[in-house]
N, C-alpha and C positions, 0 to 999 in steps of 0.2 A: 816311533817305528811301529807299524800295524802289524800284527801276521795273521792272513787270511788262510782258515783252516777249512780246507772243505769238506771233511771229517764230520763227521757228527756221531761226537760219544757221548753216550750218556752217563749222566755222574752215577747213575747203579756199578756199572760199570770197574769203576775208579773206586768205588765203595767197596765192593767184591773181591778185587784185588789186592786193596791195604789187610783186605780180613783174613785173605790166602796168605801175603807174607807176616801178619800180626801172629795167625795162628805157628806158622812157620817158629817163631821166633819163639812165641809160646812154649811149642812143647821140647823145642831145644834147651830151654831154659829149667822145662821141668825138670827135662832127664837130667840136664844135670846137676840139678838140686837133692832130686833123689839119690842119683849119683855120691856126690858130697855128705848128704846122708849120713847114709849107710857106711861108707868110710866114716864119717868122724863118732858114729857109733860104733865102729866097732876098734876106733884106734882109745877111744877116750869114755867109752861108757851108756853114751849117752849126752842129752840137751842137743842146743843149736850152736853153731857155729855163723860167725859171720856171713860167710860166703853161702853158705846154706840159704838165710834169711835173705840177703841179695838176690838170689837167684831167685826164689820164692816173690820176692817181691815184681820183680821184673817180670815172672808170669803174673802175678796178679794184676800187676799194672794192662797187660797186653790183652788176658779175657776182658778187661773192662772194655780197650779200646775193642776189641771186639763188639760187643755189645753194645756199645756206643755207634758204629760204623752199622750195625742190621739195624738200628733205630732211624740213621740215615736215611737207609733205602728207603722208606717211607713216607720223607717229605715230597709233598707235590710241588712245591714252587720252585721255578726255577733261580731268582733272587738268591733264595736260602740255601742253594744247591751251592751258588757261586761265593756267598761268603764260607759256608761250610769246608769247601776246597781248596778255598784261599788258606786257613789253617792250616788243612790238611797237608797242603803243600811245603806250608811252611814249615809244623813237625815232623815230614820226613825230611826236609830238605837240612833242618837242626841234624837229625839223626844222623846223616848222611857225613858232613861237616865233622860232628863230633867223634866221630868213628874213625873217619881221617886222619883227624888229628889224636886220639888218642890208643886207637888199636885199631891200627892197619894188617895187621897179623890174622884179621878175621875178615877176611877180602869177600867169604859168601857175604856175607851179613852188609858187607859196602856196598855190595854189586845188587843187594835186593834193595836195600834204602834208595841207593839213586835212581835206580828203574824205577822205582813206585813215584819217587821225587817229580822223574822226568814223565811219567805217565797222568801222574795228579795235573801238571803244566800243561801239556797236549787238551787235558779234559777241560783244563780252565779257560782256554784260547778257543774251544770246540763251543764250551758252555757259553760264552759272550759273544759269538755269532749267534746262537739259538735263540738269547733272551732279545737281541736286535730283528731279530725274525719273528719273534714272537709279538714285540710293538707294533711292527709295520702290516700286521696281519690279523683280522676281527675271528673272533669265536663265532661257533655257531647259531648260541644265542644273540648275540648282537647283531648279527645277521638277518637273523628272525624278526627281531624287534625293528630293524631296517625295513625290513619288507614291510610289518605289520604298518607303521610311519604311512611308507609309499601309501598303500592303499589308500588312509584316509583323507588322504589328500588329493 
């Protein structure tokens, strides 16, 4: 089964937006880390608490994926764009799943995972017309070197 997207997005694009809802998830996660904090020092003293260091972690995990998704933006090829998305799809698409299944009680956080999910899919269907577009079709310098060919002959 083919699906012919007439669409042309580009993987910045799809890049941009996992980093709008990473960052999203980020700093929900801070606050309530600091949140949790600040309660468990002041019910218990001080130190860390479980849920604390989860939460902590969970942002640390999401600045990296941050960071990782603006290094994205920067590849030129489009090959690498399409294996890069194909993960990308398939970590939100995990996220999305596991969230499902195990706290549906947090419906923002479903409802951004599977947009991003279903928006990654669109880029990837978008992305494999372009790299087909891109075989059937010479660069400029090949062009050149065509022409320059003709002449000597």
């Amino acid at each position: 089964m083919k699906f012919k997207i007439k669409i042309k997005i580009k993987p910045k694009i799809s890049y941009y937006i996992s980093i709008l809802v990473s960052s999203a998830i980020l700093f929900y996660f801070a606050y309530k880390g600091v949140v949790a904090y600040l309660i468990h020092r002041e019910l218990y003293g001080g130190g860390f608490d479980t849920l604390v260091l989860l939460r902590a972690s969970i942002s640390g995990i999401m600045l990296l994926l941050i960071l990782l998704f603006i290094q994205f933006t920067k590849i030129p090829d489009l090959k690498s764009h399409r294996t890069i998305l194909r993960g990308i799809f398939i970590g939100w698409t995990s996220v999305f799943v596991i969230l499902i299944i195990t706290n549906l009680s947090s419906i923002h956080f479903v409802i951004l995972s599977g947009l991003v999910s279903f928006f990654s899919l669109i880029t990837l269907f978008s992305l494999e017309d372009q790299i087909k577009d891109e075989k059937n079709s010479l660069t400029e310098k090949e062009i050149y070197l065509l022409q320059q060919l003709a002449k000597k002959k």
